[in-house]
N, C-alpha and C positions, 0 to 999 in steps of 0.2 A: 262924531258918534263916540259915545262911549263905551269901554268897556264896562258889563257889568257889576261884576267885581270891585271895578272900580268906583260905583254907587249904591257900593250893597248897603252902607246907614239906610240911604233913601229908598232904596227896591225893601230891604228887610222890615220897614216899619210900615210900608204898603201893605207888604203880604201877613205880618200882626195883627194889623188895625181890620184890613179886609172879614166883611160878613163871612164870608163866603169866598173860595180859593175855584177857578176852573183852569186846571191845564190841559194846555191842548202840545203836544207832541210829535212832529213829524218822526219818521224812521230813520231811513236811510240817511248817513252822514248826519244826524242829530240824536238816535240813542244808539248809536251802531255807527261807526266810521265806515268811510267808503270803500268800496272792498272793489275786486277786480272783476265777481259777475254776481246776481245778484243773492242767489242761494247760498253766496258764503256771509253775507250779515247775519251774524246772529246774537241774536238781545244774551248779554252775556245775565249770570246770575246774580252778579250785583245788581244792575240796573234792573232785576224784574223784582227783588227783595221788595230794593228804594220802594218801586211803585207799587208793590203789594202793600208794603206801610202807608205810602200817603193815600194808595186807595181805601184802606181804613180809617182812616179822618173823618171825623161826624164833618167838616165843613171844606173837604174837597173832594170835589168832578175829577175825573180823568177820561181825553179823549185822546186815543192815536189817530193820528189822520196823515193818510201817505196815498201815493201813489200807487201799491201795489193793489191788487185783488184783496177783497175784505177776506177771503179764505186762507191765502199767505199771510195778511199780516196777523190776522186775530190766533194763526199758528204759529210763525215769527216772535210776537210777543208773549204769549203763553198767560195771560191773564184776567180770569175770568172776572165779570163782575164794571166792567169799566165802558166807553163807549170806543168802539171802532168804527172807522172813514177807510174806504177803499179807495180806488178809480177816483181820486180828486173828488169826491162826492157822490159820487154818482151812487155808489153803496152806503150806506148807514147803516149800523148794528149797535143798538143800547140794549140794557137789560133788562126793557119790557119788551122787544122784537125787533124785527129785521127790515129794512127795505130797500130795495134796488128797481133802477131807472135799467128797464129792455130795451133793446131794440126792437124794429119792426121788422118784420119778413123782408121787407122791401132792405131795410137797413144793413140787416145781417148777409143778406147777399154782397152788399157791395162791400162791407167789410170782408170776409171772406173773398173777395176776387181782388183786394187791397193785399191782405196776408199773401194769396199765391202770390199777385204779381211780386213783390218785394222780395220777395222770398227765392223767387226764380234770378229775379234780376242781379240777386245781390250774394247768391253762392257760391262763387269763385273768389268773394272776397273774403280772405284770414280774420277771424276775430271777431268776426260778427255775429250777434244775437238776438234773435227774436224773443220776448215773452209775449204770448197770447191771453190775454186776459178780459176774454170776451169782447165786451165795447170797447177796449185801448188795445194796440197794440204800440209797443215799446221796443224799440229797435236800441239794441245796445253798441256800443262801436268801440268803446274807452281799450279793447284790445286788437280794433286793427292799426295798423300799419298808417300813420299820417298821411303816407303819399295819397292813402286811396280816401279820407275825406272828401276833398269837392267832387268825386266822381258820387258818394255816396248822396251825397245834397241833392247834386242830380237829378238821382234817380229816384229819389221823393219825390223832389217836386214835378218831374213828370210823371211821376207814377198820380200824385194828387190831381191835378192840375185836372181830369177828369170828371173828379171829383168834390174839386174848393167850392163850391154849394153848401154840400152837405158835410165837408169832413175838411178837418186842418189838420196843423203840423204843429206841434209844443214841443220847444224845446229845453231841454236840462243838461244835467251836468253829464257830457258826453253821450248822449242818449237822443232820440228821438222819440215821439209820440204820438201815434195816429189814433185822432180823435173826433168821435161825431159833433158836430156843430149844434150841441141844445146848451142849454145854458143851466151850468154847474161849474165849478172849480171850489176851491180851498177855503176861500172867503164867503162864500154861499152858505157852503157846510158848517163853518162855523155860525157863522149868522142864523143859521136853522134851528140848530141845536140850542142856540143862547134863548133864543126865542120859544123854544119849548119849555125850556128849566121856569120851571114854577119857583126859584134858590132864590131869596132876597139877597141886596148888595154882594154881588157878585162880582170880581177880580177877575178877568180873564188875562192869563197868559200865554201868549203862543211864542214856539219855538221851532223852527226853521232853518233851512239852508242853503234852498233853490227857488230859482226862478218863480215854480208853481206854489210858492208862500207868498211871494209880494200879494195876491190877491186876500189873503190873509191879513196880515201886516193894514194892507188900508182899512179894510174892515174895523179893524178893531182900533184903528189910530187918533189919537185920544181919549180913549175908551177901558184903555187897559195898559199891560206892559210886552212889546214885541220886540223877538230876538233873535238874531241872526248867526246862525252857525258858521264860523269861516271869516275869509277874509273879507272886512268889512267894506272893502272896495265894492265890491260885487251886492250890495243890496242900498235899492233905492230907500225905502218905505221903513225896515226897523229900528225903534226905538235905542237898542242895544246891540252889542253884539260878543260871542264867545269864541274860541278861538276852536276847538273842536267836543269831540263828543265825553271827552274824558273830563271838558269842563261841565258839560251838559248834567254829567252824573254827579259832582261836585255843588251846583246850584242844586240839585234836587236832593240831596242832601243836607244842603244849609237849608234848604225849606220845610224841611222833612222834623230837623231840628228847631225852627222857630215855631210851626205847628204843634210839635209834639208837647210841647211844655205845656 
């Protein structure tokens, strides 16, 4: 795999020639480095300039599409005008309106007696964090203690294991994810969205860094240009890959610069 950079003659006369430019964006560890919980990522103000400028481009899209709640990131990013991906899909927000996938009464029961149990089980251990975000919850761990990992696996998978019907377990970069079993992820969302754009010859680029993009990455695999934030060991499915998010800002810059002319 190559590094980008490394073919930017070839990526730069793509994104030229291209009708039509769509980026699609992850957050966390791809416009924002990885930070230690998750209200300390914050889109710094170069990076929301960048994308207030290529959001003005008569011939580019811009979608963020992350993990967190459509209401953190579309707050996170701070930029109107563009499309937002919550919950792996599950949320969509463009700037003709909103939509999100509920749960059922029956659903939301069991999630909520998922949050206590966890939550009971897992309190004596240092460093751990919950974010609730409705239909996901996201157990964070990146600040406990190594020893108590396989005790925390554990306790998921018995705490699931009542559950593995209707709810799994996703995993990320030190993080867990308890998720209903309908069918949505990264790769969906994008495919929804390309699939609504009315945009002739359209270029999609996505850009990534975990686990929850490979569903992404196949999507769009030979279809466009996919990038992998990090070390390129760790991704099956991208085309390219960047070394972190300072490169991130740099590519959207040199893009920003072959569009603008």
């Amino acid at each position: 795999m190559k590094h980008l950079f490394g073919d930017w003659a070839k990526i730069s006369r793509r994104i030229q020639e291209a009708q039509n430019l769509f980026l699609f964006l992850d957050y966390d560890g791809t416009l924002t480095p990885i930070v230690s919980t998750p209200d300390l990522a914050l889109c710094s103000s170069e990076v929301k300039t960048t994308l207030v400028k290529l959001r003005d481009l008569p011939k580019v899209s811009l979608a963020i599409i992350s993990g967190r709640s459509l209401e953190d990131i579309r707050e996170k990013v701070g930029v109107p005008g563009i499309i937002y991906v919550g919950n792996h899909g599950l949320e969509i927000e463009n700037p003709a309106g909103m939509h999100k996938k509920k749960l059922s009464a029956n659903r939301q029961r069991e999630y909520n007696n998922i949050v206590q149990t966890l939550k009971e089980s897992l309190k004596e251990i240092p460093g751990i964090l919950f974010e609730d975000k409705g239909p996901i919850l996201t157990v964070h761990f990146r600040n406990a203690p190594t020893e108590y990992f396989p005790g925390i696996v554990q306790v998921l998978d018995e705490t699931l294991e009542k559950w593995k019907d209707r709810w799994n377990i996703a995993y990320g970069k030190m993080v867990f994810e308890i998720r209903p079993k309908v069918d949505f992820n990264k790769g969906k969302a994008v495919r929804e969205i390309l699939g609504r754009s009315a945009t002739p010859g359209i270029l999609p680029i996505y850009l990534g860094d975990d686990q929850t993009d490979e569903d992404a990455f196949r999507i769009l695999k030979g279809k466009g240009i996919t990038v992998f934030v990090g070390d390129r060991r760790l991704t099956l499915g991208a085309d390219y890959y960047l070394k972190d998010s300072s490169e991130v800002l740099e590519f959207l810059r040199r893009s920003l610069e072959i569009l603008a002319d």
